[in-house]
N, CA, C and O atoms as a GROMACS GRO file, in nm:
protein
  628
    1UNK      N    1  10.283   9.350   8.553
    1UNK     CA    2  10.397   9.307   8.631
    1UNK      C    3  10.517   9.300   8.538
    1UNK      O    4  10.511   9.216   8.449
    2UNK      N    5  10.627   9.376   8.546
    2UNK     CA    6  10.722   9.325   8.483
    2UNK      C    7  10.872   9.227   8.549
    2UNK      O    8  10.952   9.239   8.642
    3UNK      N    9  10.855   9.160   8.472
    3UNK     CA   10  10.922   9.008   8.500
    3UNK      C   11  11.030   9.005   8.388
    3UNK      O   12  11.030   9.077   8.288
    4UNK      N   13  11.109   8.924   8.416
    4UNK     CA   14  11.200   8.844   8.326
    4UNK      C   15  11.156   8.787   8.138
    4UNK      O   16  11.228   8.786   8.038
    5UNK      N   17  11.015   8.747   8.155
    5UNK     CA   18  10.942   8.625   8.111
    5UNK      C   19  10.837   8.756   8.012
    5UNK      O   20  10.757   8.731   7.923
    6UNK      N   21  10.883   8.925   8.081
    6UNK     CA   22  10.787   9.007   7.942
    6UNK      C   23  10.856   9.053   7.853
    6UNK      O   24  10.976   9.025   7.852
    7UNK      N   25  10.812   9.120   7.774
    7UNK     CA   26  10.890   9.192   7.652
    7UNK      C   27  10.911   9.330   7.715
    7UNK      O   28  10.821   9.392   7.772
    8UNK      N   29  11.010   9.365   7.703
    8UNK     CA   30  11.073   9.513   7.795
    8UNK      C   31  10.997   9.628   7.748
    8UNK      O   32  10.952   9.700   7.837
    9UNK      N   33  10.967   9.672   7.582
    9UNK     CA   34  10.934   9.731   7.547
    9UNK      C   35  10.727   9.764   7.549
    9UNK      O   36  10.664   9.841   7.477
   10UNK      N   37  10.682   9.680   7.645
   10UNK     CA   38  10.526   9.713   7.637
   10UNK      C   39  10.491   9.806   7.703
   10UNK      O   40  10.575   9.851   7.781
   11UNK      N   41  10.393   9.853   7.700
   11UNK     CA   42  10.316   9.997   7.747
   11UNK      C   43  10.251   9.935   7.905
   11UNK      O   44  10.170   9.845   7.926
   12UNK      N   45  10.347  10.052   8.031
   12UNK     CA   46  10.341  10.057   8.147
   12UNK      C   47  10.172  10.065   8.172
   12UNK      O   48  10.097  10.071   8.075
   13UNK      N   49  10.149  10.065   8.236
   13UNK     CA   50   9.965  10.093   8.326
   13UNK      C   51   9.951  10.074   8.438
   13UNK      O   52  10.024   9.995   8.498
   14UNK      N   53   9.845  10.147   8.504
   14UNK     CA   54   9.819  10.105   8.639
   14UNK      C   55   9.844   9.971   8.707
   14UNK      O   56   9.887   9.935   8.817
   15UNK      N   57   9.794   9.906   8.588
   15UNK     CA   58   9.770   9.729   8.644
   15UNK      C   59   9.879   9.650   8.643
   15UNK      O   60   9.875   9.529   8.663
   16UNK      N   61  10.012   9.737   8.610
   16UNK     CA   62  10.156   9.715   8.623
   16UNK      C   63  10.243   9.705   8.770
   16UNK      O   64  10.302   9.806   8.809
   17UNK      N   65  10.245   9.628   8.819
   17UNK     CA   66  10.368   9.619   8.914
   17UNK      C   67  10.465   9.545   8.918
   17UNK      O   68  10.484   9.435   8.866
   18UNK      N   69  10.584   9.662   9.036
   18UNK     CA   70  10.698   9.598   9.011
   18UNK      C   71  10.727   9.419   9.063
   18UNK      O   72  10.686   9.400   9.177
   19UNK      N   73  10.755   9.362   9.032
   19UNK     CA   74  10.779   9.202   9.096
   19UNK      C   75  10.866   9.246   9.192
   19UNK      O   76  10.967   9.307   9.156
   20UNK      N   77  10.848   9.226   9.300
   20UNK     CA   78  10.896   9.244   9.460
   20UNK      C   79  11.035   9.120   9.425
   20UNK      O   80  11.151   9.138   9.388
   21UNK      N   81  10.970   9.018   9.451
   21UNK     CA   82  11.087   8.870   9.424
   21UNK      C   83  11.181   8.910   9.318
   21UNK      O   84  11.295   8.935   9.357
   22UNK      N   85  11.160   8.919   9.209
   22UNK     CA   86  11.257   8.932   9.131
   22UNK      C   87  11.338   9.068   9.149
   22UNK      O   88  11.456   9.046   9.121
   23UNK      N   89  11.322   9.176   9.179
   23UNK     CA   90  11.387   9.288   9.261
   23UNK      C   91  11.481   9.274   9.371
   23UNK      O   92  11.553   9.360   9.421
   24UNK      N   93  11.464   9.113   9.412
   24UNK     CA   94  11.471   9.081   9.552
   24UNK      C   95  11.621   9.043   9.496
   24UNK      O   96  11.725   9.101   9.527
   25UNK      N   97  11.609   8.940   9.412
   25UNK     CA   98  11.697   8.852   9.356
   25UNK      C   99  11.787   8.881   9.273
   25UNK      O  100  11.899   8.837   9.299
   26UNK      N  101  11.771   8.947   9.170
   26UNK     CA  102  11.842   9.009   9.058
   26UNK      C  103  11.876   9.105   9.050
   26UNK      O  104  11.969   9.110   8.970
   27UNK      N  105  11.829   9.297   9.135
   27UNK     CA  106  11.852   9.387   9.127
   27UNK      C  107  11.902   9.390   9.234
   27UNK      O  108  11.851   9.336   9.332
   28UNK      N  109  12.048   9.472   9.238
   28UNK     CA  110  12.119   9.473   9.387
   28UNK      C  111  12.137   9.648   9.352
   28UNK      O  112  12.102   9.688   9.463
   29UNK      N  113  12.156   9.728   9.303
   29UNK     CA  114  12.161   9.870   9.304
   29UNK      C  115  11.993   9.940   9.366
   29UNK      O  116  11.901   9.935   9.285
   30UNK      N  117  11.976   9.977   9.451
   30UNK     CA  118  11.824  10.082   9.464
   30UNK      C  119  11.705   9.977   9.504
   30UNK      O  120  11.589  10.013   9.521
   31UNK      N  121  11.768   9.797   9.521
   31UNK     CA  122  11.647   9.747   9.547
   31UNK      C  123  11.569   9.765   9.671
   31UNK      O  124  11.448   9.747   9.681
   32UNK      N  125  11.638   9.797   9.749
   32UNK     CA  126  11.566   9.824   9.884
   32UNK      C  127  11.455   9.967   9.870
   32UNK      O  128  11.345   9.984   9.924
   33UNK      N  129  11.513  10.035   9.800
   33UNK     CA  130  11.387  10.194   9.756
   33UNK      C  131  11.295  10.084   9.689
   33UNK      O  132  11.230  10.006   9.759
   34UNK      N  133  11.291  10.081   9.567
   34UNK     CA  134  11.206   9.988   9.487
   34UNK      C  135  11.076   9.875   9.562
   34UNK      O  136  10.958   9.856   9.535
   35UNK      N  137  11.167   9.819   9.660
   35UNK     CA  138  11.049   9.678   9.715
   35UNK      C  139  10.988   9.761   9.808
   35UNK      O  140  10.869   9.742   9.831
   36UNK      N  141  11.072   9.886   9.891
   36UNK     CA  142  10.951   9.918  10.036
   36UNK      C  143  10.856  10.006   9.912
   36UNK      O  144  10.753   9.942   9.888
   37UNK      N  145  10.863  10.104   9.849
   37UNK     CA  146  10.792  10.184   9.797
   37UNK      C  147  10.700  10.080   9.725
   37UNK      O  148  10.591  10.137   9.718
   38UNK      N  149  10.688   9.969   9.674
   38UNK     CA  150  10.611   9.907   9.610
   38UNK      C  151  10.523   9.874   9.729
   38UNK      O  152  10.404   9.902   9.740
   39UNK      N  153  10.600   9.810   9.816
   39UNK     CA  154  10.488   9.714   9.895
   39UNK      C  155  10.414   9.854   9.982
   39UNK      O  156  10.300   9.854  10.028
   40UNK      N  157  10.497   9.949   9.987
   40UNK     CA  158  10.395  10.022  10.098
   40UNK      C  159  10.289  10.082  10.016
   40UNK      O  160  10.185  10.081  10.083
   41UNK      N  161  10.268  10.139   9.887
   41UNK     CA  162  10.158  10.130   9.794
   41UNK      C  163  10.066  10.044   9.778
   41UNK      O  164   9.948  10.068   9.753
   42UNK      N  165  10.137   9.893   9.795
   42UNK     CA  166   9.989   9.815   9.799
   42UNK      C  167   9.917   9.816   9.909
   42UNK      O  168   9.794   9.808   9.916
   43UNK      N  169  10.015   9.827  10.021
   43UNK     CA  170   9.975   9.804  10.207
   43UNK      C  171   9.858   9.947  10.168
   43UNK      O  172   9.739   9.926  10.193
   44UNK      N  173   9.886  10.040  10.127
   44UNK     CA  174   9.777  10.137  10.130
   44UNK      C  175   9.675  10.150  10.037
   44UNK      O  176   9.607  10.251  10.053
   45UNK      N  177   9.650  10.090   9.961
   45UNK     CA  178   9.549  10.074   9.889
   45UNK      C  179   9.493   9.926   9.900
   45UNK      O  180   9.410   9.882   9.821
   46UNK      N  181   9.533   9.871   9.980
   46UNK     CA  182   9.477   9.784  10.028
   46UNK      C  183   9.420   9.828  10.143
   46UNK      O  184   9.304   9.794  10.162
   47UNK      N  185   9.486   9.910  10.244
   47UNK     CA  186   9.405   9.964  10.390
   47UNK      C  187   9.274  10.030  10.339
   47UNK      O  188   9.170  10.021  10.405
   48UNK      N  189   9.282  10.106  10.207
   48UNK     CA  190   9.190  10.181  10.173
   48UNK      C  191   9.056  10.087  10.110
   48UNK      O  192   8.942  10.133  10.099
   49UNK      N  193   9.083   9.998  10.085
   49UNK     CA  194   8.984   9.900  10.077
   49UNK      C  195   8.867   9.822  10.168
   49UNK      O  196   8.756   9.774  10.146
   50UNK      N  197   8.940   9.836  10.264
   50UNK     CA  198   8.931   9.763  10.391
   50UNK      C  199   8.805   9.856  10.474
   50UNK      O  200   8.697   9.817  10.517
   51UNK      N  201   8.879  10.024  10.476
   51UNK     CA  202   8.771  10.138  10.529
   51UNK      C  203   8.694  10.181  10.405
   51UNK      O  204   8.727  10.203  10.289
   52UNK      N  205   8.583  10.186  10.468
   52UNK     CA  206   8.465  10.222  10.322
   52UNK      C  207   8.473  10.383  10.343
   52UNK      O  208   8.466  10.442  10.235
   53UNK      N  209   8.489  10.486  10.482
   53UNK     CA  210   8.529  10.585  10.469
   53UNK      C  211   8.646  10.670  10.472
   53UNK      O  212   8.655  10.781  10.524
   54UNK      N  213   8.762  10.584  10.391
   54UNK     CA  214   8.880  10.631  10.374
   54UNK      C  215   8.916  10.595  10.199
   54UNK      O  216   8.929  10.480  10.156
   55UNK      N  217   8.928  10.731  10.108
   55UNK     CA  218   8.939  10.720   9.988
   55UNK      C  219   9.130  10.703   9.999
   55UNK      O  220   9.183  10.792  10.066
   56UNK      N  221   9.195  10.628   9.955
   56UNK     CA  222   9.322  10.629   9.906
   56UNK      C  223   9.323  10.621   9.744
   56UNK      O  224   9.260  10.556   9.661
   57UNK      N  225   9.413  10.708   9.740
   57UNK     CA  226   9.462  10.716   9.582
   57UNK      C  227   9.628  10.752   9.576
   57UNK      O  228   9.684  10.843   9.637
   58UNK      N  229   9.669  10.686   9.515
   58UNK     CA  230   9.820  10.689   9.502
   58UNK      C  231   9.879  10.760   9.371
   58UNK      O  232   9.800  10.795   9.283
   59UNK      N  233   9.985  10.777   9.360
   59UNK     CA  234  10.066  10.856   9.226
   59UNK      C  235  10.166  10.808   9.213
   59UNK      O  236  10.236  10.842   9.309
   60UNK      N  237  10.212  10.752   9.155
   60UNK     CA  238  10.300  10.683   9.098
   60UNK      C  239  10.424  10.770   9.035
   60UNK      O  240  10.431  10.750   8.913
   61UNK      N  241  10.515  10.853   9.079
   61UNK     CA  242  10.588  10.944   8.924
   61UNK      C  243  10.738  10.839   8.915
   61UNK      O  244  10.786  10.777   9.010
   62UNK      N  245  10.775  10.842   8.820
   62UNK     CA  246  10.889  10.778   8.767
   62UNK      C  247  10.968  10.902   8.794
   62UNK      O  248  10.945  11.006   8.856
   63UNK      N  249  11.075  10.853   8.723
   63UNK     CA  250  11.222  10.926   8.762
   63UNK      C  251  11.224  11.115   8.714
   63UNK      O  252  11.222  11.169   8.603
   64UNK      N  253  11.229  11.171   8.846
   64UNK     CA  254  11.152  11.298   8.886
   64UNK      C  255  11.259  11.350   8.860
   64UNK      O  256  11.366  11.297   8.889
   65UNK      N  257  11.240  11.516   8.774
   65UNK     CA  258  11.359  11.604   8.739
   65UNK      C  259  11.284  11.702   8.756
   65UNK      O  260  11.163  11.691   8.734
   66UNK      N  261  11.353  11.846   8.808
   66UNK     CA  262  11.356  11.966   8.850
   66UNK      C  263  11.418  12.006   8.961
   66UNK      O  264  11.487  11.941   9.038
   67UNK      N  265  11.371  12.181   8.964
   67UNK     CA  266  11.387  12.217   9.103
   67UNK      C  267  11.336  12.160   9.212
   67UNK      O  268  11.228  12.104   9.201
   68UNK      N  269  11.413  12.164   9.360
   68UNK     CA  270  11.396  12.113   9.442
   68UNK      C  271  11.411  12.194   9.549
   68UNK      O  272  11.420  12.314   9.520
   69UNK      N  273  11.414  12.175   9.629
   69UNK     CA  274  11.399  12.247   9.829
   69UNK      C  275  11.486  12.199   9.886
   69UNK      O  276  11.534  12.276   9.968
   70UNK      N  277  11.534  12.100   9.881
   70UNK     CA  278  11.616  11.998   9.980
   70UNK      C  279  11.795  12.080   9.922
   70UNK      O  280  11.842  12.124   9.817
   71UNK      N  281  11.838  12.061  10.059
   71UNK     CA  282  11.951  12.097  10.088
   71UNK      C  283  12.092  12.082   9.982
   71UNK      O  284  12.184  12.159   9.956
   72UNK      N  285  12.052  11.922   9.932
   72UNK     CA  286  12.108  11.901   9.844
   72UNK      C  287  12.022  11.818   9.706
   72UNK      O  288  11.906  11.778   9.712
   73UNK      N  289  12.106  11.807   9.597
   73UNK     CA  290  12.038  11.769   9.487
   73UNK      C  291  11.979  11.631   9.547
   73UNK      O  292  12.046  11.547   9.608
   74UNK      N  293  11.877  11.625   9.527
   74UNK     CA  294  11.816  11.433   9.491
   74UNK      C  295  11.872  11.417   9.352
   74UNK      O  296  11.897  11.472   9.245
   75UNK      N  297  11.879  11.259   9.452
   75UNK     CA  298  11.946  11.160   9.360
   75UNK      C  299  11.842  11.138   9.237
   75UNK      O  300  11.919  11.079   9.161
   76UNK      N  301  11.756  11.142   9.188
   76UNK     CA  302  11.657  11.113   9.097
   76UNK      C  303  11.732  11.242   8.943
   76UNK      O  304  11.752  11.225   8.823
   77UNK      N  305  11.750  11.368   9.043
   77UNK     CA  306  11.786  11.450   8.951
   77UNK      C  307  11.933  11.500   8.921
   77UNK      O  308  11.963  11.595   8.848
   78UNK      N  309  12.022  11.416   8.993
   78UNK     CA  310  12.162  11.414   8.984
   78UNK      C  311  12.160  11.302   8.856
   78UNK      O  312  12.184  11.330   8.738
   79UNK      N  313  12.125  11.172   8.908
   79UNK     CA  314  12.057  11.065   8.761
   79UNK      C  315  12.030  11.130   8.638
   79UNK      O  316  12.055  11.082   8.527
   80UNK      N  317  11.967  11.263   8.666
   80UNK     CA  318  11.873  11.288   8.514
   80UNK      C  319  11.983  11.371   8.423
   80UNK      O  320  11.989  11.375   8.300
   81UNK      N  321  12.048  11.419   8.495
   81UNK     CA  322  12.157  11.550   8.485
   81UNK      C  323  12.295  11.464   8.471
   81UNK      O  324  12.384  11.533   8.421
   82UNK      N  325  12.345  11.306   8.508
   82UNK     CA  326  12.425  11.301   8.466
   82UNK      C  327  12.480  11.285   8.313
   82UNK      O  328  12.601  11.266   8.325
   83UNK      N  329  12.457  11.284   8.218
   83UNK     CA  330  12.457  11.289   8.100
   83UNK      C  331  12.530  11.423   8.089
   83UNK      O  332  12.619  11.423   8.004
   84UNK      N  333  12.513  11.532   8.153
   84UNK     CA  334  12.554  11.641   8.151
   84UNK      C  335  12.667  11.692   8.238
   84UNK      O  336  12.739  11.776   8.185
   85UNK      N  337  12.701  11.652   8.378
   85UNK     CA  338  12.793  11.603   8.463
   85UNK      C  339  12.893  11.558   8.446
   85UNK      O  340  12.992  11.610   8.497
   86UNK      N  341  12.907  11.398   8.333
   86UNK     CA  342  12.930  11.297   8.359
   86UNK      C  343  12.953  11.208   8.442
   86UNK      O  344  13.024  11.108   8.436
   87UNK      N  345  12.859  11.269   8.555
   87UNK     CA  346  12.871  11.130   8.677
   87UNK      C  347  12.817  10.938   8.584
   87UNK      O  348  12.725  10.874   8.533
   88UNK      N  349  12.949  10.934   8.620
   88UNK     CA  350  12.965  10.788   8.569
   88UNK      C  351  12.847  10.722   8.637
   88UNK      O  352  12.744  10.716   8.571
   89UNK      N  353  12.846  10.670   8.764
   89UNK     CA  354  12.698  10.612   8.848
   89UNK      C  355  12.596  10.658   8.782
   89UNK      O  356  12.520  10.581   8.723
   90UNK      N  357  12.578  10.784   8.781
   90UNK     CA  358  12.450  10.849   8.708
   90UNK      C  359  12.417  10.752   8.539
   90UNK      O  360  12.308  10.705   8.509
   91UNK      N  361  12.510  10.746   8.476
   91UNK     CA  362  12.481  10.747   8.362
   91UNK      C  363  12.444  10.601   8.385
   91UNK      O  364  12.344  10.552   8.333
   92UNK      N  365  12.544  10.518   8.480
   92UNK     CA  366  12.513  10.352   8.458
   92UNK      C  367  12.367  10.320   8.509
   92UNK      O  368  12.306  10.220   8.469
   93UNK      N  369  12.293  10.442   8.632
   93UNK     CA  370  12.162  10.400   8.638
   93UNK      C  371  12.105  10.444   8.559
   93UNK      O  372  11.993  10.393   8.568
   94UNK      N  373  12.107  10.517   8.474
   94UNK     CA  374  12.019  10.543   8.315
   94UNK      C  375  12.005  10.399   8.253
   94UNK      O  376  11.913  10.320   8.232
   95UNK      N  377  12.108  10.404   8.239
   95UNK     CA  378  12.126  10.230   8.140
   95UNK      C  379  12.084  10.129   8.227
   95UNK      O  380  12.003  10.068   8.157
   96UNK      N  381  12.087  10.078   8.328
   96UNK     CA  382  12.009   9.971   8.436
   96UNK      C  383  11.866  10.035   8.430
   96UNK      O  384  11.779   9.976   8.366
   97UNK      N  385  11.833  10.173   8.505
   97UNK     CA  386  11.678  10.172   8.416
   97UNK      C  387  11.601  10.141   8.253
   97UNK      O  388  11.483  10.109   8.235
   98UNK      N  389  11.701  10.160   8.155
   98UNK     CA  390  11.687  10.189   8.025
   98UNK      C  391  11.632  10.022   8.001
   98UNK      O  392  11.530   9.974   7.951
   99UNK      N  393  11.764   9.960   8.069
   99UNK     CA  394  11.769   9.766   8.061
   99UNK      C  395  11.650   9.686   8.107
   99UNK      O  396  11.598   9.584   8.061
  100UNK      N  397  11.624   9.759   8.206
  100UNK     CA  398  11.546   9.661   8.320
  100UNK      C  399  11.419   9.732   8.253
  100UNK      O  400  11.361   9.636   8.200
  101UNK      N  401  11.347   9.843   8.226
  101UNK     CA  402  11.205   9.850   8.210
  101UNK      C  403  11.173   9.896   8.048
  101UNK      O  404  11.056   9.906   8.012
  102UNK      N  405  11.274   9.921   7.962
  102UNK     CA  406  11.269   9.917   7.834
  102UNK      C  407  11.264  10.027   7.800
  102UNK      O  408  11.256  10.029   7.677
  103UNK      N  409  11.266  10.187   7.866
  103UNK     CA  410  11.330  10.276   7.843
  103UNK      C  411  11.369  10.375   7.995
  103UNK      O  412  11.414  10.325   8.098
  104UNK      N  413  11.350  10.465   7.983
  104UNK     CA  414  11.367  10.607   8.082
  104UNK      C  415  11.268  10.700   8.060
  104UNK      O  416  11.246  10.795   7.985
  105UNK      N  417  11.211  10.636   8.158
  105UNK     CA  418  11.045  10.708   8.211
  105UNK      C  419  11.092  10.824   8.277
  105UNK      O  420  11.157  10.805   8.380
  106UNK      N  421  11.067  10.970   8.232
  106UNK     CA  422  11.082  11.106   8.326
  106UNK      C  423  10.997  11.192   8.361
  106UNK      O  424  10.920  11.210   8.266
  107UNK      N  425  10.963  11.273   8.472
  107UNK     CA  426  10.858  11.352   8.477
  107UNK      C  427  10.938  11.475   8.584
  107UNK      O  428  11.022  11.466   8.675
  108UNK      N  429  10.847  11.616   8.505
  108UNK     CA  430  10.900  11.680   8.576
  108UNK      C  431  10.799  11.750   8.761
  108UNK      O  432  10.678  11.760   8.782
  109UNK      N  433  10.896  11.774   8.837
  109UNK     CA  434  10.837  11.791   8.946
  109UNK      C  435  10.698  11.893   8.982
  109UNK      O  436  10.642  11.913   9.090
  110UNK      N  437  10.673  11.941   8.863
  110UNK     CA  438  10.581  12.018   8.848
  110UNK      C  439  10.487  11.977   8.791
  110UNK      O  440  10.383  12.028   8.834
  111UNK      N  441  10.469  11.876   8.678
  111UNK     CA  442  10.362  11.779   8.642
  111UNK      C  443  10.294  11.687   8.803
  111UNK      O  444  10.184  11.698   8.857
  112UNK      N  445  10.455  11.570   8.853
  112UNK     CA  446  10.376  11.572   8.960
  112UNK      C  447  10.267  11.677   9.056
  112UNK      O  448  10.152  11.646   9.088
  113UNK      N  449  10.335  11.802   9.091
  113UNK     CA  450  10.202  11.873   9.228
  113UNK      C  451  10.122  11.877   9.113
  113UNK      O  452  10.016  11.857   9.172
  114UNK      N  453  10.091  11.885   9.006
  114UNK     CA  454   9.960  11.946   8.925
  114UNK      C  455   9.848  11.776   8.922
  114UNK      O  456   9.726  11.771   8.934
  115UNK      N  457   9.938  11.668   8.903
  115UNK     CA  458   9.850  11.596   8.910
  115UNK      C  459   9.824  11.550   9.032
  115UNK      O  460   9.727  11.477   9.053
  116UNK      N  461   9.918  11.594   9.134
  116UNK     CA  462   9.822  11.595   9.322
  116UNK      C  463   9.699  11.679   9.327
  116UNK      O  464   9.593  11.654   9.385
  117UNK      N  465   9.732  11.785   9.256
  117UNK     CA  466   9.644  11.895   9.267
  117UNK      C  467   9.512  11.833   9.195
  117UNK      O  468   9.399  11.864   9.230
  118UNK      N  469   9.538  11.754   9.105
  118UNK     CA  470   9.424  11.748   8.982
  118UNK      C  471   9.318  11.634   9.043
  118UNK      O  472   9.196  11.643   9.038
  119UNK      N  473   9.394  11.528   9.099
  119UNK     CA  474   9.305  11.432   9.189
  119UNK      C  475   9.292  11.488   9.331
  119UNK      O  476   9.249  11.402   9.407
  120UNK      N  477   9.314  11.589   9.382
  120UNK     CA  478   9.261  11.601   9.498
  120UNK      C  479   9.157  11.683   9.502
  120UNK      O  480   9.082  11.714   9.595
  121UNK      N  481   9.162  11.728   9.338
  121UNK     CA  482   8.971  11.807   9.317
  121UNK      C  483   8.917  11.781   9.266
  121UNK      O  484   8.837  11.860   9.214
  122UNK      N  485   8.915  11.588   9.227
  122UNK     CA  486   8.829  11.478   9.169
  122UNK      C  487   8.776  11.429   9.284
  122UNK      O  488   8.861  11.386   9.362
  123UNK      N  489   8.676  11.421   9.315
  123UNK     CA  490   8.651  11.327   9.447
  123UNK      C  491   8.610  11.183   9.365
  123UNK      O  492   8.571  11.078   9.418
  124UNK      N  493   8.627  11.204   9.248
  124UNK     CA  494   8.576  11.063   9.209
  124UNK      C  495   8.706  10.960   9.172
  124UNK      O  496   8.703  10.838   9.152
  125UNK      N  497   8.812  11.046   9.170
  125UNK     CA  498   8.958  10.983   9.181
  125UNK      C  499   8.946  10.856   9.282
  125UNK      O  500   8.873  10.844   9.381
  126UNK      N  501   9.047  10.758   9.221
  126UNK     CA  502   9.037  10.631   9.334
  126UNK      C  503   9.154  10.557   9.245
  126UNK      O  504   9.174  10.579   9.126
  127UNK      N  505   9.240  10.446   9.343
  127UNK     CA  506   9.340  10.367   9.318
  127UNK      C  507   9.448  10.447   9.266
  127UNK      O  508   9.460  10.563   9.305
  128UNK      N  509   9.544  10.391   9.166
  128UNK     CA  510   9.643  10.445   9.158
  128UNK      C  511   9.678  10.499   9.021
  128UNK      O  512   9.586  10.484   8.940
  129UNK      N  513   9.783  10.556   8.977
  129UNK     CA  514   9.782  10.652   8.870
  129UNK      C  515   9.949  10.698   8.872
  129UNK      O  516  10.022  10.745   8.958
  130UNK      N  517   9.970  10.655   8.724
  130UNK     CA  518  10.113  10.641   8.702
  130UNK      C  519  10.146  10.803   8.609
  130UNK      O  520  10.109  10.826   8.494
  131UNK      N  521  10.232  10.908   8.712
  131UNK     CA  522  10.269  11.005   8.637
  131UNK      C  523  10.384  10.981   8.533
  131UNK      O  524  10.491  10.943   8.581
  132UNK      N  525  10.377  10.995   8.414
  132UNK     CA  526  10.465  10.962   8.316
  132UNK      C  527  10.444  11.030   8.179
  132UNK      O  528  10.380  10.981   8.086
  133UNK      N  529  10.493  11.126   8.180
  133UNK     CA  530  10.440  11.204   8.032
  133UNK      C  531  10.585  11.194   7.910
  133UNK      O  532  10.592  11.231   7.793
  134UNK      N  533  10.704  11.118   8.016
  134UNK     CA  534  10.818  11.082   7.845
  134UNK      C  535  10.848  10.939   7.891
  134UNK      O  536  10.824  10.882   7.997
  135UNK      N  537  10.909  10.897   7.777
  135UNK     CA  538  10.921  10.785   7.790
  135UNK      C  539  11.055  10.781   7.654
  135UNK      O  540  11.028  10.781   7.534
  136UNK      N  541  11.196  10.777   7.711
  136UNK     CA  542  11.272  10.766   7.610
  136UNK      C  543  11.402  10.673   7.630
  136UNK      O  544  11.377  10.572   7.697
  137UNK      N  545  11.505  10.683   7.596
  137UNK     CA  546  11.621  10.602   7.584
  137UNK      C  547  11.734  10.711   7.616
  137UNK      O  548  11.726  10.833   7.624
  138UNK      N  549  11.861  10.607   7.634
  138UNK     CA  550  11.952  10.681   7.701
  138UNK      C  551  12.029  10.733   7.600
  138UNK      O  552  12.092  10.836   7.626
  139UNK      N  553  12.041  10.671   7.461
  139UNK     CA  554  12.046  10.746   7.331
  139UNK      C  555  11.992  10.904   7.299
  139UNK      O  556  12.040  11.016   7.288
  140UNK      N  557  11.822  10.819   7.289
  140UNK     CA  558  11.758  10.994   7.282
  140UNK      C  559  11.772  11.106   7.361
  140UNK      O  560  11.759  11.224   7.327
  141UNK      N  561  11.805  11.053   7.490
  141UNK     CA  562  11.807  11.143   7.614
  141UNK      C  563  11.910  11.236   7.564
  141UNK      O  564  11.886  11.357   7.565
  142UNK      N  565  12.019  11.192   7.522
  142UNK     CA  566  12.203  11.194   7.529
  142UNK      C  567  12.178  11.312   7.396
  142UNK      O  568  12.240  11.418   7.401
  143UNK      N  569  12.110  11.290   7.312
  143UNK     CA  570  12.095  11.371   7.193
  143UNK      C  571  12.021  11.485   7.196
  143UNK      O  572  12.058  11.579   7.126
  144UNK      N  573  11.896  11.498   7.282
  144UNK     CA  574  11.838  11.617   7.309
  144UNK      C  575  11.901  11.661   7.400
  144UNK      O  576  11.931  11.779   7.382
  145UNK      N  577  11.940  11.614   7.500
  145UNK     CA  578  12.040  11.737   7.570
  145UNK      C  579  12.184  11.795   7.508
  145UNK      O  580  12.227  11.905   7.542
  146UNK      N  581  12.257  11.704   7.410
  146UNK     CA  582  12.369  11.762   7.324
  146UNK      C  583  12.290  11.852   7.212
  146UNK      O  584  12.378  11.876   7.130
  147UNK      N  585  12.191  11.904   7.175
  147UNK     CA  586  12.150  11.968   7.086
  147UNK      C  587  12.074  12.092   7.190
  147UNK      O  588  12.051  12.194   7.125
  148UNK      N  589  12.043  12.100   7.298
  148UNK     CA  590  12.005  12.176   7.411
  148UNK      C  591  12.064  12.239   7.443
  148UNK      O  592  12.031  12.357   7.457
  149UNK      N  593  12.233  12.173   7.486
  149UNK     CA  594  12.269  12.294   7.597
  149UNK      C  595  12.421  12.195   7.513
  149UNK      O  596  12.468  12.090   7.555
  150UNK      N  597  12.470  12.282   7.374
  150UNK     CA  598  12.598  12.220   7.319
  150UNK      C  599  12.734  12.267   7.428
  150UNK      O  600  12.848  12.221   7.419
  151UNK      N  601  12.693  12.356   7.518
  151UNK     CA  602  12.826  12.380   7.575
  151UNK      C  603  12.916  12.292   7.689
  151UNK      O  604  13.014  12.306   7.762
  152UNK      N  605  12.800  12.177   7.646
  152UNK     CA  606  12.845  12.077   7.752
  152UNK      C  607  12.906  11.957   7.667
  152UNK      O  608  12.903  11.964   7.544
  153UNK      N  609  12.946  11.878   7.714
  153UNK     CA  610  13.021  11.744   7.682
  153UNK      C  611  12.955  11.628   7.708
  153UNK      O  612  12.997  11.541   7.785
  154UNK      N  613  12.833  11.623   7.636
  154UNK     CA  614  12.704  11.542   7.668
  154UNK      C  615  12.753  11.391   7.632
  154UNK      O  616  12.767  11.367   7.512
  155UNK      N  617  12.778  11.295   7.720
  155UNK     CA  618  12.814  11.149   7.702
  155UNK      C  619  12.766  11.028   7.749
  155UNK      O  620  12.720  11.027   7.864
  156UNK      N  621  12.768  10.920   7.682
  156UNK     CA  622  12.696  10.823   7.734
  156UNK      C  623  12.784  10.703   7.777
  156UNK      O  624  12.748  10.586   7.777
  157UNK      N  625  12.902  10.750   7.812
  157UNK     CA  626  12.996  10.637   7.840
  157UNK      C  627  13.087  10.636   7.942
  157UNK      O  628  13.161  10.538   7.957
   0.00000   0.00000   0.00000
């Protein structure tokens, strides 16, 4: 659970959730995404408890970057890309994520389907499962993409 009362910097896990209340109270940007997506994860792995012949397993991905389908950019990857943009909003939710969970968890949209793909040909898969293969800062972020793609005006301010 991360709370007020942990150290920002400890290692995320399954057995991690977000505090609904304190989301409630203190986060006013994205809290409404944040509390339904939490609680409707537990509502379903809790239903899945309940039926002995209904397997639920959930996936968890943090802040999702790539190509997309949708008409227009998601916001997840307008976020990831502002550094490069300089959408000001963009960059301040880097830093409110960076603040609030102790860095900037990213995954790309293609790790997610592979790990849908990967538990849906486990039948022994069960509960939930946090996609997260980086885990960095809005510093490091800011520096591998200014050493990536120098033709941009890569900023963190």
């Amino acid at each position: 659970m991360i709370n007020e009362l942990e150290e920002h910097n400890h290692d995320i896990d399954e057995t991690c959730w977000t505090d609904v209340d304190l989301v409630r109270t203190k986060m006013s940007p994205g809290k409404a995404y944040a509390v339904a997506k939490t609680l409707a994860e537990q509502a379903a792995l809790q239903y899945g408890k309940e039926d002995p012949g209904l397997d639920v397993v959930t996936i968890n991905p943090v802040l999702v970057g790539g190509p997309a389908i949708t008409p227009n950019v998601p916001f997840s990857v307008e976020v990831i890309l502002s550094l490069l943009t300089g959408n000001r909003q963009g960059i301040e939710t880097l830093k409110g994520i960076q603040m609030t969970y102790g860095a900037v968890r990213l995954v790309h949209v293609e790790d997610v389907a592979r790990a849908h793909i990967f538990l849906m040909e486990n039948p022994s898969a069960h509960g939930r499962y946090i996609c997260c293969p980086i885990n960095t800062s809005v510093p490091q972020l800011a520096d591998y993409l200014s050493k990536r793609y120098p033709q941009y005006n890569v900023t963190t301010q």
